[in-house]
Every structure is written in structure tokens, then in C-alpha cells.
C-alpha positions as CSV (number, residue, x, y, z in Angstrom):
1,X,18.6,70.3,42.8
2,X,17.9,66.6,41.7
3,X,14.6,66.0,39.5
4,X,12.9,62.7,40.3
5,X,11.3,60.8,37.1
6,X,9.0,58.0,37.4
7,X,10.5,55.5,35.6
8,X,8.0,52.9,33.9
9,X,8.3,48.9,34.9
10,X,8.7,46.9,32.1
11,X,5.3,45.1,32.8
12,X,3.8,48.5,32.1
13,X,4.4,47.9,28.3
14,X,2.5,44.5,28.5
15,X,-1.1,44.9,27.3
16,X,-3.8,44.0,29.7
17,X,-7.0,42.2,29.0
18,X,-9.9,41.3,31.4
19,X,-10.7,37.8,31.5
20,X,-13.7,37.4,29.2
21,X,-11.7,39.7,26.7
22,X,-8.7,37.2,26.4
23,X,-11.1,34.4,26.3
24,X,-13.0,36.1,23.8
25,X,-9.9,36.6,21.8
26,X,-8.8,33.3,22.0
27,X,-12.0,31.8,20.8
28,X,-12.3,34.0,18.5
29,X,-8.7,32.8,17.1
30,X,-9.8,29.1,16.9
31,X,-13.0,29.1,15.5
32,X,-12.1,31.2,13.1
33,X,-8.6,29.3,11.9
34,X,-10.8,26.0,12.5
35,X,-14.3,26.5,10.8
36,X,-14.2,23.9,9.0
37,X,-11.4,21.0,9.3
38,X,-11.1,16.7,9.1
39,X,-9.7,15.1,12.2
40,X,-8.8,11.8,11.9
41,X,-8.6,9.8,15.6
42,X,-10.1,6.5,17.3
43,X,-13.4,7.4,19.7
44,X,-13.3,6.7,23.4
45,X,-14.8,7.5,26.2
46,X,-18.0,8.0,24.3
47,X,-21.4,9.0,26.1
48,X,-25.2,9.3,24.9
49,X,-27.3,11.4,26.5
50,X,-31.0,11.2,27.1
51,X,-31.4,15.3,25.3
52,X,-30.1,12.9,22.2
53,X,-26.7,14.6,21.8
54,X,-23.7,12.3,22.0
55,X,-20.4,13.0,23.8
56,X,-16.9,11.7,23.2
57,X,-13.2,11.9,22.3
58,X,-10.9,11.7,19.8
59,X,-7.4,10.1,20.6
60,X,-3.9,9.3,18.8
61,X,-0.7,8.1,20.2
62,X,0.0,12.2,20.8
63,X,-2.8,13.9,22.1
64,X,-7.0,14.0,22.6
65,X,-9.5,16.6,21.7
66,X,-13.0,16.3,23.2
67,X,-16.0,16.3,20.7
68,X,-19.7,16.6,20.5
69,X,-22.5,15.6,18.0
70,X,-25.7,17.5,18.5
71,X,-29.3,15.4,18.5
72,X,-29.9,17.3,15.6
73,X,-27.1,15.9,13.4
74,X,-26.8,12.1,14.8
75,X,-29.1,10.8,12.0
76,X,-26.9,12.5,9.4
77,X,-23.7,11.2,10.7
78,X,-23.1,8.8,8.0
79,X,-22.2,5.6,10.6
80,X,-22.9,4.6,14.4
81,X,-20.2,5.9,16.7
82,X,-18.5,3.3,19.0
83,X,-15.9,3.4,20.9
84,X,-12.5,2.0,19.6
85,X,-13.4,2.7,16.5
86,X,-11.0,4.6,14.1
87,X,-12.5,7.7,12.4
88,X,-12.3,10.8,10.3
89,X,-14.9,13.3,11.8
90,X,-16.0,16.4,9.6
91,X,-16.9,19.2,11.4
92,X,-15.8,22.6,13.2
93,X,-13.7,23.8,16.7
94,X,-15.7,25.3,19.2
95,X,-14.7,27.1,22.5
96,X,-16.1,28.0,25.4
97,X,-14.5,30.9,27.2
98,X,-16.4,30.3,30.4
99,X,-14.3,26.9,30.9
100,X,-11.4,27.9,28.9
101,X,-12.5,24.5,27.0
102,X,-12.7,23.8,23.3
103,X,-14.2,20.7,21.3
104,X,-14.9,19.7,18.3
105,X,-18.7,20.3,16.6
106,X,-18.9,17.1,14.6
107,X,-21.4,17.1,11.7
108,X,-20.1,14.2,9.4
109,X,-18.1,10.6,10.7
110,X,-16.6,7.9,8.4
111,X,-14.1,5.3,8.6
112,X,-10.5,5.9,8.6
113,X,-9.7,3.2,5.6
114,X,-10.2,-0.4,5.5
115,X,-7.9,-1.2,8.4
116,X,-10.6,0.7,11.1
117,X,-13.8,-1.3,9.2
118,X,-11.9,-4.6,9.3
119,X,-11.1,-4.1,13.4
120,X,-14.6,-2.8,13.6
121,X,-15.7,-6.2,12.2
122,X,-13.3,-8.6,14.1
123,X,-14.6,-7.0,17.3
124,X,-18.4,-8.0,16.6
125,X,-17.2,-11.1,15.1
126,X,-15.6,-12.4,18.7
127,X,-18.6,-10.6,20.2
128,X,-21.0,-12.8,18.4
129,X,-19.2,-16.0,18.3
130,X,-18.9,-15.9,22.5
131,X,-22.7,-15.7,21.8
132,X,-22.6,-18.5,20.2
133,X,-24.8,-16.8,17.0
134,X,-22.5,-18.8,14.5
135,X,-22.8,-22.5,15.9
136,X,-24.0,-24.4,13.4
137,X,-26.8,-25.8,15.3
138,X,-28.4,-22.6,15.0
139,X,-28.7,-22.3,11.2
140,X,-31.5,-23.6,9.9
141,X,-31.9,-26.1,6.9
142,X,-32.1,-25.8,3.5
143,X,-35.9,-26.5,2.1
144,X,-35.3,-28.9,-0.7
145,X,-38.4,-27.7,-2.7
146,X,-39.5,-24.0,-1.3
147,X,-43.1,-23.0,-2.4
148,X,-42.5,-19.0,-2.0
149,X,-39.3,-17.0,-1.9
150,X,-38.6,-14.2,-0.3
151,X,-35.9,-11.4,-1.5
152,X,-34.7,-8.1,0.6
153,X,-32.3,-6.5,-1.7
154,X,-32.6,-3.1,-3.3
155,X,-35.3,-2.6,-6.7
156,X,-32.1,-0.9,-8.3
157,X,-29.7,-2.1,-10.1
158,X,-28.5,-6.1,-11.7
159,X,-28.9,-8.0,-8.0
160,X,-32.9,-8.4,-8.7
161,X,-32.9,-9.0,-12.1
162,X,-30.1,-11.9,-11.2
163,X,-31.8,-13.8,-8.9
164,X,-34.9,-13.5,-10.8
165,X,-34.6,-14.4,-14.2
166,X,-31.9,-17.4,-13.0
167,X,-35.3,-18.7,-10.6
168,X,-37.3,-18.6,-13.9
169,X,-35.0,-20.3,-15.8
170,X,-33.6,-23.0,-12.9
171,X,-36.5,-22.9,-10.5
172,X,-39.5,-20.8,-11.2
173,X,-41.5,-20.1,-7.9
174,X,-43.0,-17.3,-6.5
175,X,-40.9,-14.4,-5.9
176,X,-41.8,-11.7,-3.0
177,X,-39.6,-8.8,-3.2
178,X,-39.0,-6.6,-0.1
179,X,-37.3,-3.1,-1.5
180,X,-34.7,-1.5,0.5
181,X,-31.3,0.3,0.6
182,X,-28.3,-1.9,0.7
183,X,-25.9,1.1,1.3
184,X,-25.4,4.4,3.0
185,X,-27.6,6.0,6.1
186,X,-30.2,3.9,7.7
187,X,-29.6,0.7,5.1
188,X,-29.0,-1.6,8.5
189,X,-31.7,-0.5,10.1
190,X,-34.0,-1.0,6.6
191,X,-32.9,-4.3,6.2
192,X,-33.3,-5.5,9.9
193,X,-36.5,-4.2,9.4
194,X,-37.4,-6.4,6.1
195,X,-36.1,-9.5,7.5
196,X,-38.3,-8.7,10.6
197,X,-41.3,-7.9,8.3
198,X,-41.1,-11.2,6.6
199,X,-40.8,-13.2,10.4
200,X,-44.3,-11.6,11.1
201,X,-46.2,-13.0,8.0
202,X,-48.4,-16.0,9.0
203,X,-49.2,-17.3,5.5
204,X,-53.2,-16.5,6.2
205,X,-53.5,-13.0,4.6
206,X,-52.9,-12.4,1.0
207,X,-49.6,-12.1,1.2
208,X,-47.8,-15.8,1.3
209,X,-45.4,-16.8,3.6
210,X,-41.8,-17.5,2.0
211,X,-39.7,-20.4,2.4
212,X,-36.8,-19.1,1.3
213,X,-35.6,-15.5,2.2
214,X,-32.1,-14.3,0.3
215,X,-30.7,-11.2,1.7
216,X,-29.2,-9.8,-1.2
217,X,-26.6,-6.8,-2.8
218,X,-24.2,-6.6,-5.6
219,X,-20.6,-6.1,-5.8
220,X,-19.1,-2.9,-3.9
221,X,-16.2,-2.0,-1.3
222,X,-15.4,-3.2,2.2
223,X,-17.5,0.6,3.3
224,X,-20.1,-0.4,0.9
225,X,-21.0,-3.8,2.4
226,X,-21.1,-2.5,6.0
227,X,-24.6,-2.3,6.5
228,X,-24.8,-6.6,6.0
229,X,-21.5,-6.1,9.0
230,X,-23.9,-4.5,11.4
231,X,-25.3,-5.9,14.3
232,X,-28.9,-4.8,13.6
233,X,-28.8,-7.2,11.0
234,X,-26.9,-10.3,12.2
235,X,-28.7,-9.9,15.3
236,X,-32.3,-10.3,13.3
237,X,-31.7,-13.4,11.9
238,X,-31.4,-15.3,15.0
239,X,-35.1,-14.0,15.2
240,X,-37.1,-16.9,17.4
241,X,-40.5,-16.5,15.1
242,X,-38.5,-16.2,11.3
243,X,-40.7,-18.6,9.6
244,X,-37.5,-19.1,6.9
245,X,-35.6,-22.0,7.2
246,X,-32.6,-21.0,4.7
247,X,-31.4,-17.3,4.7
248,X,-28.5,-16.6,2.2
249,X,-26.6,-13.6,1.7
250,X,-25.4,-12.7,-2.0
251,X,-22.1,-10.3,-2.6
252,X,-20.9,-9.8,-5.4
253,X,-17.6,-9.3,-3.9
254,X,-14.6,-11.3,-2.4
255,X,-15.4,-9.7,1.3
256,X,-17.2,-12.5,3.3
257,X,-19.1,-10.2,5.8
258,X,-20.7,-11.1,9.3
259,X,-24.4,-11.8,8.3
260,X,-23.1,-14.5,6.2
261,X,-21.2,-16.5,8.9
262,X,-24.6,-17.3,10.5
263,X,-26.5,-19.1,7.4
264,X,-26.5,-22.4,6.2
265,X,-24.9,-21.2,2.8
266,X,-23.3,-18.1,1.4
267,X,-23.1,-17.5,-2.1
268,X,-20.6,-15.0,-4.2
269,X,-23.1,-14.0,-6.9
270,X,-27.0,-13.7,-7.1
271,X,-26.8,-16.1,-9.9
272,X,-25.5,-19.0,-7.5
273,X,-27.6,-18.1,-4.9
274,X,-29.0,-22.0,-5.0
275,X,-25.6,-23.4,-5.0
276,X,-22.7,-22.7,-2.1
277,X,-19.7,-20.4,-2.6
């Protein structure tokens, strides 16, 4: 008599998971081996949404991972996201099992090095200049005796005291000193603002309207002097009502940035702030 034995297929021995727990596994895998990780990449294909959150990618020459940045976290990003733009974002990988899709959670961006800031530059440069925002039929002239000056330049640090004591000493006038950040989150935006401020004085009220307005920081790096590359600013002082007809920017700093190409002079230190680089 011949026993028969069930003999077990090899796909017998191979585990077997539902759906959700294989997607479950596998997101459990890369968040947890990804909680916390730098990716370096250029941005593209980048969307902002009216709920506030912003959308994009991250590419190289190999590959692209798709990333988020929550409304909540946009202020703290640390720079304005554009596309082309070369990056390191901070953050952490997130899946979702019900589109077997991942992205990255990104909670800090900065520039990938001098090379991305300098391209990020030369873009807005070309984008201005088709505009036409450094002919020099739009600067305005030099007054040669200004009654009031006005400064926008941080109430920290050597810049202020600079400009100051060298008008006391050379030129004294009237000094009207607008305080904000020259660096770092929301520094564009602050100084847009200033410059703005000062186009709405009329002169009748008790505070006077200035001649003069130098847009001012001190010495620092290529990162440093981005907020005086952004286009909040530039874009400002082609303002049609700014009652200043000279606006100067002072760096102490061999980086000629953007905001300077559109006054009638530039000037290297606070100290020469009267006479041209």
C-alpha cells in the first residue's frame, strides 16, 4: 500500500502580510531610519496652496523625492523657497501607506553654499534688469545739501555709530533712525517695510521728512547680506511716492549685492557713505 503525503509548495514558507500590514511595516521602516536627516537638492515644481502649506521637490542629477512644508512651519523656514534654487532642507521622511507614497516633512531650508546664493542672485539680477529697475534714468540725484537724513540699519552693533559720529564730524544734520534686522528671518520684509515707512512721511507731522535715506549693515558673508539681495527690497525702492532723492547702501563687505545696483552711489563702509566706492 502506497501512503500519499502532502508535500508543501515552496511559496508556503513565504510569510504573508495583508496590505495595510506591509504598508505599515514599511512605513514604519522609514520613518523610523529617517527621523531626522539633511537632504541636500535644487527645488522644482514647487506649489503654494491657499490652506498655507507649500508643496515641492527635491531633485539631483540621480533621483527626486517629493516634500512638504506645513503652514505652521513656513515662517520658520529660515529663507523663501523658489524653484531652481539649490538647498539643504532639515527635516523628517514621512509615508503614507494608503498611496504607498513617502515625502519629506521639511521644518528648516538654507542654502547649499555660495554657488546656490550667487545663481539665486544672477536670476533676479536678469529679472530686474529686463525690467529696466537699474537704468540709470531711474536713480534719483544726489541732494547736494540734505536738511534731514534718514537711516534703516539695525540699533546693534558699529554700522550706527559709523554713520553717525562721521555726520557730526563731516556734516552734522539731523539723523532719523529707523531700527531693524539686517539678517536672518523676516529682515527683507523689515526693511522693505522701513524704506516704505519713510515714503509715507509728508514732512507736516512731527516727524520730518528726510532727504537722504542710507540703507545700511556692516560686514558679514554672502548668506548674511541676502536680505539687501531680495526682491522685497530692491523692489521698494523704485517706490513712485519715496520722497528721498539719494538712497545708498553701506556693506562692509567686498559682495556688491542687488539693492545697490539701483542707487545713485554705493559705498563699501558707513564711514564713506558720502563719497562713492
Amino acid at each position: 500500500m502506497t501512503e500519499q503525503f502532502d508535500i508543501p509548495s515552496a511559496s508556503n514558507n513565504v510569510p504573508e502580510f495583508t496590505v495595510s500590514e506591509i504598508s505599515g511595516a514599511i512605513r514604519r521602516t522609514l520613518e523610523g531610519t529617517f527621523s531626522r536627516v539633511r537632504v541636500r537638492g535644487e527645488i522644482t515644481e514647487l506649489k503654494r496652496y491657499p490652506s498655507g502649506h507649500v508643496y515641492f521637490s527635491l531633485k539631483d542629477e540621480r533621483g527626486k523625492i517629493s516634500g512638504v512644508v506645513w503652514r505652521g512651519s513656513v515662517s520658520r523656514l529660515g529663507l523663501v523657497p523658489e524653484n531652481g534654487v539649490e538647498i539643504i532642507a532639515t527635516g523628517k521622511i514621512s509615508a503614507y501607506g494608503e498611496r504607498s507614497s513617502y515625502q519629506l516633512v521639511v521644518e528648516r531650508m538654507e542654502y547649499a553654499g555660495e554657488g546656490a546664493l550667487l545663481a539665486r542672485i544672477e536670476r533676479l539680477r536678469l529679472k530686474l534688469a529686463e525690467e529696466g529697475l537699474f537704468d540709470t534714468a531711474r536713480k534719483k540725484a544726489i541732494p547736494l545739501l540734505p536738511r534731514v537724513i534718514g537711516v534703516v540699519t539695525s540699533p546693534q552693533g558699529a554700522v550706527l555709530h559709523d554713520i553717525c559720529t562721521t555726520l557730526q564730524r563731516r556734516f552734522p544734520r539731523p539723523v532719523i533712525v529707523w531700527p531693524v534686522p539686517v539678517q536672518g528671518e523676516g529682515a527683507a520684509a523689515r526693511i522693505a517695510a522701513a524704506i516704505d515707512g519713510f515714503s509715507q512721511l509728508d514732512g507736516l507731522g512731527a516727524v520730518p521728512r528726510p532727504d537722504v535715506l542710507i540703507v545700511a549693515r556692516g560686514g558679514g558673508s554672502l548668506e548674511d547680506l541676502m536680505a539687501f539681495n531680495d526682491e522685497a527690497v530692491t523692489g521698494v525702492r523704485q517706490h513712485p511716492q519715496l520722497p528721498q532723492k539719494w538712497l545708498c547702501q553701506c556693506a562692509r563687505n567686498f559682495w556688491r549685492i542687488l539693492s545697490t545696483e539701483m542707487q545713485g552711489q554705493w559705498a563699501r563702509f558707513p564711514v564713506c557713505c558720502k563719497r562713492p566706492a
